[in-house]
C-alpha positions as CSV (number, residue, x, y, z in Angstrom):
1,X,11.0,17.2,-28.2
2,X,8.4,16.2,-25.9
3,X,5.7,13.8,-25.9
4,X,2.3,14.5,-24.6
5,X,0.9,13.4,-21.5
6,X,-2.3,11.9,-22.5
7,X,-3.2,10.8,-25.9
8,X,-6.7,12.0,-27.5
9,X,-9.5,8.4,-27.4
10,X,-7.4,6.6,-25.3
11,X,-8.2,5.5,-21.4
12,X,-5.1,6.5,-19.4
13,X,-4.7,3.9,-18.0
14,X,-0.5,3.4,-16.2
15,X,0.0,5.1,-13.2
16,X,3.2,6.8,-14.3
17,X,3.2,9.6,-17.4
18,X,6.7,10.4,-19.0
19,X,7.2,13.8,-21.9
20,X,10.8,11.8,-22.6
21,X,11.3,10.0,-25.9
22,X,13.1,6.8,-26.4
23,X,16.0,6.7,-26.1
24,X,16.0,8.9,-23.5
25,X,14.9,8.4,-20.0
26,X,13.2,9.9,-17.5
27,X,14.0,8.5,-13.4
28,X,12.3,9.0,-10.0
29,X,14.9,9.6,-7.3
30,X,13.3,8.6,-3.8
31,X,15.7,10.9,-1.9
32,X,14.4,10.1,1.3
33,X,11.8,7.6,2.7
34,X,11.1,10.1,5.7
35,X,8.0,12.0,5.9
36,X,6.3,14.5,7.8
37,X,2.8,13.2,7.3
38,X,1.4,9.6,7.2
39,X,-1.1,9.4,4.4
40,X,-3.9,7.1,4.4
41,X,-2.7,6.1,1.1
42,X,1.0,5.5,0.7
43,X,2.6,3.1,-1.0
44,X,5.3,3.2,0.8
45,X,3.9,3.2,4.2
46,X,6.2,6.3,4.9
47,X,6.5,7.9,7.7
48,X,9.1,9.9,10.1
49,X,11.8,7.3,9.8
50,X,13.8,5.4,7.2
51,X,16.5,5.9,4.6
52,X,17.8,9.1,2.9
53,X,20.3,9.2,0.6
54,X,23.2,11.3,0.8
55,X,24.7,14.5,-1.5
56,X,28.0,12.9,-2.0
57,X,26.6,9.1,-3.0
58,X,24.2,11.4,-5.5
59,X,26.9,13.5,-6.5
60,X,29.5,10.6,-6.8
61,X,27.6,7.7,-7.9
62,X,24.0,8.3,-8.8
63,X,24.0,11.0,-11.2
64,X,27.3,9.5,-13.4
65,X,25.2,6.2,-13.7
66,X,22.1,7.8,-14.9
67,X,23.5,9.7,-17.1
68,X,24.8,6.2,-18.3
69,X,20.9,5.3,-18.9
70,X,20.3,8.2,-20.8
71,X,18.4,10.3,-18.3
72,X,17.9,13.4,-19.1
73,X,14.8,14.3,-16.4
74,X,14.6,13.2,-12.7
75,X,11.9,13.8,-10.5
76,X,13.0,14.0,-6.8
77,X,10.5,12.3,-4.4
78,X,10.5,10.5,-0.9
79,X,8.9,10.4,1.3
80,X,8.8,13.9,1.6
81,X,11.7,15.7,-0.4
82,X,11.5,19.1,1.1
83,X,12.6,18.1,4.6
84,X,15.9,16.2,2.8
85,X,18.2,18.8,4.0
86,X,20.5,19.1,1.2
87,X,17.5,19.2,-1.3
88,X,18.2,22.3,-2.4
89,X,21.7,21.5,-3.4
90,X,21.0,18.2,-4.6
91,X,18.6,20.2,-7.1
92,X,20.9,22.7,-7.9
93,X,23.2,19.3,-8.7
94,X,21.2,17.8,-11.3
95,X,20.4,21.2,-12.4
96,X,24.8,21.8,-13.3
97,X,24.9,18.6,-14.7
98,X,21.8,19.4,-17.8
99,X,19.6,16.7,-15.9
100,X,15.8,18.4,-16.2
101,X,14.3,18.8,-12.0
102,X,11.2,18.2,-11.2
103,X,9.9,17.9,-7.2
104,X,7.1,15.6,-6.3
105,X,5.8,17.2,-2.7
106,X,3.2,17.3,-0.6
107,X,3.5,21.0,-0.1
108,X,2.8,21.4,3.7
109,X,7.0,21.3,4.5
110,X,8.4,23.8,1.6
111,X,10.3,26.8,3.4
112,X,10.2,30.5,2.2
113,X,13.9,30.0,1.6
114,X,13.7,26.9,-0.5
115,X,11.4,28.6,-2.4
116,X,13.6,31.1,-3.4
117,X,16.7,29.0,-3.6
118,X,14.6,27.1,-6.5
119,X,13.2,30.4,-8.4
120,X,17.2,31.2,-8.0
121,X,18.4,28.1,-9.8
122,X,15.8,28.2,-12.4
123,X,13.9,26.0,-14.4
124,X,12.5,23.8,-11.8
125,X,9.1,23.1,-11.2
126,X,7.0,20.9,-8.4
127,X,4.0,18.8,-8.2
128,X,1.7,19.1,-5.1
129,X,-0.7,16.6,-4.2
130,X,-4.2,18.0,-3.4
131,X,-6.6,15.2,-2.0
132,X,-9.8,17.5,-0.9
133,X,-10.4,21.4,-0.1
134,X,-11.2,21.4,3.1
135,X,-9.5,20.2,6.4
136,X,-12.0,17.2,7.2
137,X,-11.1,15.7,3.8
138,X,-7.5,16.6,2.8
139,X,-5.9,17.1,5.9
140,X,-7.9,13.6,7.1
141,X,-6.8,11.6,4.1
142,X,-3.5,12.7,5.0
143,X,-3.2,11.9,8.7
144,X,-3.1,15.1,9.7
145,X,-5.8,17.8,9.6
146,X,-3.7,20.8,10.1
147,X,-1.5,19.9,7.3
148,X,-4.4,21.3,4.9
149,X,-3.9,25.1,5.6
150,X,0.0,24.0,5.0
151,X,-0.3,22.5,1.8
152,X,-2.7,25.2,0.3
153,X,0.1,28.4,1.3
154,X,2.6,26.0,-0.3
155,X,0.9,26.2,-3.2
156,X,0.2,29.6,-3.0
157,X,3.6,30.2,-2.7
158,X,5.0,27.9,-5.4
159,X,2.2,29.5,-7.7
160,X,3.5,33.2,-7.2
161,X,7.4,32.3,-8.0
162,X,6.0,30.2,-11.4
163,X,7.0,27.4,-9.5
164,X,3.7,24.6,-9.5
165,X,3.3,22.3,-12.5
166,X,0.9,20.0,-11.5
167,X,-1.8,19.5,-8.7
168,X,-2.1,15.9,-8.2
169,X,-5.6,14.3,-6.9
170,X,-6.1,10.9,-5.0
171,X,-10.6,11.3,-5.2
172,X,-11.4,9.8,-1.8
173,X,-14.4,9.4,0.8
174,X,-13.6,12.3,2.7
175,X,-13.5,14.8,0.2
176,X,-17.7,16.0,-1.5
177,X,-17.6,16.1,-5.0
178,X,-17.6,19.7,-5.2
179,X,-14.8,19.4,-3.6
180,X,-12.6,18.6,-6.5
181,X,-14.6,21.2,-9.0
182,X,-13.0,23.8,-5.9
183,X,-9.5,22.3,-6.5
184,X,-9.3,23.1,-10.1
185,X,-10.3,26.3,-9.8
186,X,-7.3,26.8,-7.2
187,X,-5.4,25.1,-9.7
188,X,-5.9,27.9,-12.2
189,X,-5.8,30.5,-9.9
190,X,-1.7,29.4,-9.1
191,X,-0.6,29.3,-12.5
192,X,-0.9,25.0,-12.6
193,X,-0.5,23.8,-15.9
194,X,-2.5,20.8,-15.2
195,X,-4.5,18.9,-12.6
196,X,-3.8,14.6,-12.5
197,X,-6.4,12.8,-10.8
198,X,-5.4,9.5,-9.9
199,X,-7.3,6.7,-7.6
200,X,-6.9,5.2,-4.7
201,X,-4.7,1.6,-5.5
202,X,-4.1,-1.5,-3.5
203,X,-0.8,-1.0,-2.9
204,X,0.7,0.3,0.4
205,X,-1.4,1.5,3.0
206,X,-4.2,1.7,0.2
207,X,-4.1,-2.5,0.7
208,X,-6.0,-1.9,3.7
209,X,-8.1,1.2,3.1
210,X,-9.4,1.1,-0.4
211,X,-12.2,-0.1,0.0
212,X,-12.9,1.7,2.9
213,X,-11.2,5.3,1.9
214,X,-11.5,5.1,-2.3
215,X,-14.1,6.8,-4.2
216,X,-17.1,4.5,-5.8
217,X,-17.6,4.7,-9.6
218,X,-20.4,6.6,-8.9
219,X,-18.0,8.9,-7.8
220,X,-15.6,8.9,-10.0
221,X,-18.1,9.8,-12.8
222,X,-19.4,12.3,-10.7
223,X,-15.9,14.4,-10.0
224,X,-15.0,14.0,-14.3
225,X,-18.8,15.2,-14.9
226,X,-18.1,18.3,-12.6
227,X,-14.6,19.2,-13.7
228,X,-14.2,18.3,-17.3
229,X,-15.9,21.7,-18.2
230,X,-12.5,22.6,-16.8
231,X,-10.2,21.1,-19.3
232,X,-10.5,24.5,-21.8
233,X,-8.7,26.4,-19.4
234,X,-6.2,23.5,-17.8
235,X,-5.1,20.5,-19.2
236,X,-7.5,17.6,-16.6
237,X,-5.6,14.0,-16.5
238,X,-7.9,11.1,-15.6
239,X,-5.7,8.1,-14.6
240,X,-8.1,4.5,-14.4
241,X,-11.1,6.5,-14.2
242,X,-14.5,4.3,-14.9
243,X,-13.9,3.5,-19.1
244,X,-17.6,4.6,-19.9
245,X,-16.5,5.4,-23.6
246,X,-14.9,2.5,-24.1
247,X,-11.4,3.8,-25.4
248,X,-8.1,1.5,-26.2
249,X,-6.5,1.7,-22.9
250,X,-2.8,3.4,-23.0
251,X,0.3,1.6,-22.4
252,X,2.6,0.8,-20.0
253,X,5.6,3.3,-19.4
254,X,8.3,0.5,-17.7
255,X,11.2,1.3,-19.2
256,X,10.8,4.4,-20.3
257,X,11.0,5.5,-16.8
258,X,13.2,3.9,-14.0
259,X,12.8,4.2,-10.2
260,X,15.4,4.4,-8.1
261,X,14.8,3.5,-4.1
262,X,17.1,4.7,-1.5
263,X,18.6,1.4,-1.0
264,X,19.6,1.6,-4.8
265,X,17.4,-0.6,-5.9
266,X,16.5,0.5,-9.5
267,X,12.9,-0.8,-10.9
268,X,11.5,-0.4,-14.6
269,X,8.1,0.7,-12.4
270,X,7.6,1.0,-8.7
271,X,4.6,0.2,-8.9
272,X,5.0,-3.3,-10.3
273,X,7.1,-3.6,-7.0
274,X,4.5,-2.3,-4.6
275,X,1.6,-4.3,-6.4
276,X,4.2,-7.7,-5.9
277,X,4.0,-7.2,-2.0
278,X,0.4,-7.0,-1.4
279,X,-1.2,-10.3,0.0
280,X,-2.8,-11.3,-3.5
281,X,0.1,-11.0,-5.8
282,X,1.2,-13.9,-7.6
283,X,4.7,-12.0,-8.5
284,X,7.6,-11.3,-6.5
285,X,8.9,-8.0,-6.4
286,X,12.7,-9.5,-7.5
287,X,11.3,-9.9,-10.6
288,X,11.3,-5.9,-11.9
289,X,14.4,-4.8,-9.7
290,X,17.1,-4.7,-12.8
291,X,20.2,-4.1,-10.1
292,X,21.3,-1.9,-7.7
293,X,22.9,2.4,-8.8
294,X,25.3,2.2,-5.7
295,X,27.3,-1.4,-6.7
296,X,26.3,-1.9,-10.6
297,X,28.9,0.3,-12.3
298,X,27.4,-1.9,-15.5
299,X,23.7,-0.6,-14.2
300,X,23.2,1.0,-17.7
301,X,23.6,-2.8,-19.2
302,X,21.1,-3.8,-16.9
303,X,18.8,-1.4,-17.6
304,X,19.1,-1.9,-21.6
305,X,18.9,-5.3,-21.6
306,X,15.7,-5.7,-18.9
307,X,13.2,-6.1,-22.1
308,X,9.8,-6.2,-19.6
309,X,7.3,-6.2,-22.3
310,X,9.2,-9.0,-24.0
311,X,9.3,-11.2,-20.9
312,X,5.9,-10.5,-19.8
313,X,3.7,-10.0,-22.9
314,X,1.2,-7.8,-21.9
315,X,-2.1,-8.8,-23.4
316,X,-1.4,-12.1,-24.3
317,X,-4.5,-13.8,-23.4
318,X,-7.6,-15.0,-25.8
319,X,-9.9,-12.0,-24.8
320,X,-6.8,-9.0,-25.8
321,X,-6.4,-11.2,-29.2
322,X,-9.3,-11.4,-30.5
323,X,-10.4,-8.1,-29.5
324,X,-11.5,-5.9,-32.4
325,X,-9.0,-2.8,-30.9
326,X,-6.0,-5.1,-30.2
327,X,-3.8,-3.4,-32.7
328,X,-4.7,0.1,-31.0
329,X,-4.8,-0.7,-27.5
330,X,-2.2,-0.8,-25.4
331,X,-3.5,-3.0,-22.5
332,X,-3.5,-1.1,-19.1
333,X,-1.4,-1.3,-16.6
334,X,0.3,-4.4,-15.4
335,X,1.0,-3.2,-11.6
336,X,-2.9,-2.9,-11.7
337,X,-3.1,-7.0,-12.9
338,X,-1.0,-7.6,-10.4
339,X,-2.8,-5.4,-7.2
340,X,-5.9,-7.5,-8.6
341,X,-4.4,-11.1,-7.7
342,X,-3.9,-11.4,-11.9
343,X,-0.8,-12.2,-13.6
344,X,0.8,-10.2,-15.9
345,X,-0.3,-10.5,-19.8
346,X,-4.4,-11.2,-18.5
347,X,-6.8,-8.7,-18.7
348,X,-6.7,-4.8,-17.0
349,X,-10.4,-5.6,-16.3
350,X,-10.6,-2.7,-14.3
351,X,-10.9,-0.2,-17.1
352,X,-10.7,-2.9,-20.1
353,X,-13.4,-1.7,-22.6
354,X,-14.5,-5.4,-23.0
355,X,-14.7,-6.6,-19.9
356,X,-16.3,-3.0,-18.6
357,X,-18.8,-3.7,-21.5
358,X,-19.9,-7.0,-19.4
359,X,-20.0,-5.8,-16.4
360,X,-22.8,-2.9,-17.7
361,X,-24.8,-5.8,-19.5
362,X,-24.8,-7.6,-16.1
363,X,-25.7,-4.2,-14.0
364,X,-28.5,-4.1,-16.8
365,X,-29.5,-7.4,-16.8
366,X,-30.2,-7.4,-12.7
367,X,-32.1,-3.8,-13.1
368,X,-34.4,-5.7,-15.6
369,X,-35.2,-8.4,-12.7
């Protein structure tokens, strides 16, 4: 059994989505931290240099002790995974060893014979981040304009060997809004079973160019007012979009889902450890790395016994409990908190439907003036 990606009233609202039921697991493997472009974006600042971690270290080490967790679905990342050059076998790995495989790309580097070394081995399926629809948005976002008319065969191609699964969206200043209406359409057209738009964060390289790169409310309403006629024909995900109908916000997947770096490092979220190294945070990132896959042969202890939302609380603050949806909601994501300069267990005011809820009385209050 799987569980569904988004949950019908509620405002997604955690960066991460997982199908995998407790007590199962699902892990993010960064393979590599090289990559071929250098997106405005990144959290990880990539770029053509860094770590990769090897086949035998996987084979060896990795893949025994996440089986130890209970994994039972990795999703191989970077970076950029396709230009790992033992991806393929590393996939066919996980594949031999009953581990579900998904890719998390950026399409422009995927080889005609990857392509059908994957359709060979079966059952594996890739995401493909899509930021715009032309070269002066997507290929600009991602630091490299020719990389558009790269990406968009990649998809093509994945699309025709039943390969894509996803399109994933980061809305930004370079792309029109139309833009995005375009992308689901060419999202259809390749067999994706869903489009994920997520928005720009404050983590990264999006510390420095959110403001300046990440789509305005305004926006935001504009792209789910234009695609959502869209969502009868493919499943449309809306990750911290503006909360206009004030839903419950979802919950946070730590836990459920573990990250593993290619140092080793193993987080409950990544995200909690990008949000701890921008200028504002009042966390350090030591706080969510449980222990390390490569020197922890007791890493599945670790793991068990890291309770987050025990330590942390989420929502423990006077506005979550005596909120009239407490019981339903399940308070947003605390890497968001964090990227905001907040602590964990105060308000997601970004998308809470309180706080939103004051915000509009305020943007009211000075159109009345």
């Amino acid at each position: 059994m799987r569980k569904d990606l988004v949950k019908e009233n509620i405002a997604s609202s955690c960066y991460f989505r997982s199908s995998v039921i407790a007590p199962h697991r699902k892990a993010l493997l960064q393979i590599t931290e090289r990559c071929n472009l250098h997106c405005s974006h990144c959290f990880l600042s990539a770029g053509d240099y860094g770590r990769t971690m090897s086949f035998d270290v996987i084979q060896d080490t990795v893949i025994p002790r996440l089986q130890s967790c209970r994994v039972i679905g990795v999703t191989l990342t970077g970076g950029e995974p396709f230009i790992h050059p033992d991806i393929i076998r590393i996939a066919r790995l996980f594949k031999s060893n009953s581990i579900r495989v998904g890719i998390c790309s950026n399409g422009s580097a995927i080889t005609t014979e990857q392509i059908k070394s994957l359709v060979e081995i079966g059952d594996i399926h890739v995401n493909v981040s899509l930021d715009g629809f032309t070269p002066a948005s997507h290929g600009k976002f991602r630091g490299d304009e020719d990389s558009f008319d790269k990406t968009i065969d990649g998809i093509r191609r994945l699309g025709k060997h039943h390969l894509l699964r996803g399109i994933l969206v980061t809305p930004n200043n370079f792309a029109e809004a139309n833009e995005y209406v375009d992308i689901c359409e060419f999202a259809i057209e390749n067999g994706a079973s869903y489009v994920l738009m997520n928005p720009l964060a404050s983590m990264g390289r999006g510390t420095k160019s959110k403001d300046k790169l990440g789509s305005p409310d305004i926006m935001m309403r504009k792209i789910q007012e234009l695609t959502s006629p869209f969502s009868d024909r493919i499943q449309i995900v809306y990750v911290r979009f503006p909360n206009d109908r004030k839903f419950p916000l979802g919950g946070c997947e730590a836990g459920s889902i573990i990250y593993v770096f290619t140092s080793g490092n193993v987080v409950i979220c990544p995200y909690l450890v990008f949000a701890s190294r921008t200028p504002q945070s009042r966390h350090k990132e030591e706080e969510f790395i449980i222990g390390n896959i490569f020197s922890d042969a007791d890493i599945n202890d670790k793991v068990d016994t890291y309770r987050f939302h025990e330590k942390y609380h989420t929502g423990n603050n006077p506005i979550c409990s005596s909120c009239s949806i407490n019981l339903q909601c399940g308070k947003g994501c605390p890497a968001a908190v964090i990227a905001s300069g907040g602590i964990i267990g105060t308000v997601d005011e970004d998308i809470c439907p309180i706080e939103t809820t004051k915000e509009d009385k305020v943007e009211e209050g000075k159109s009345n003036v």
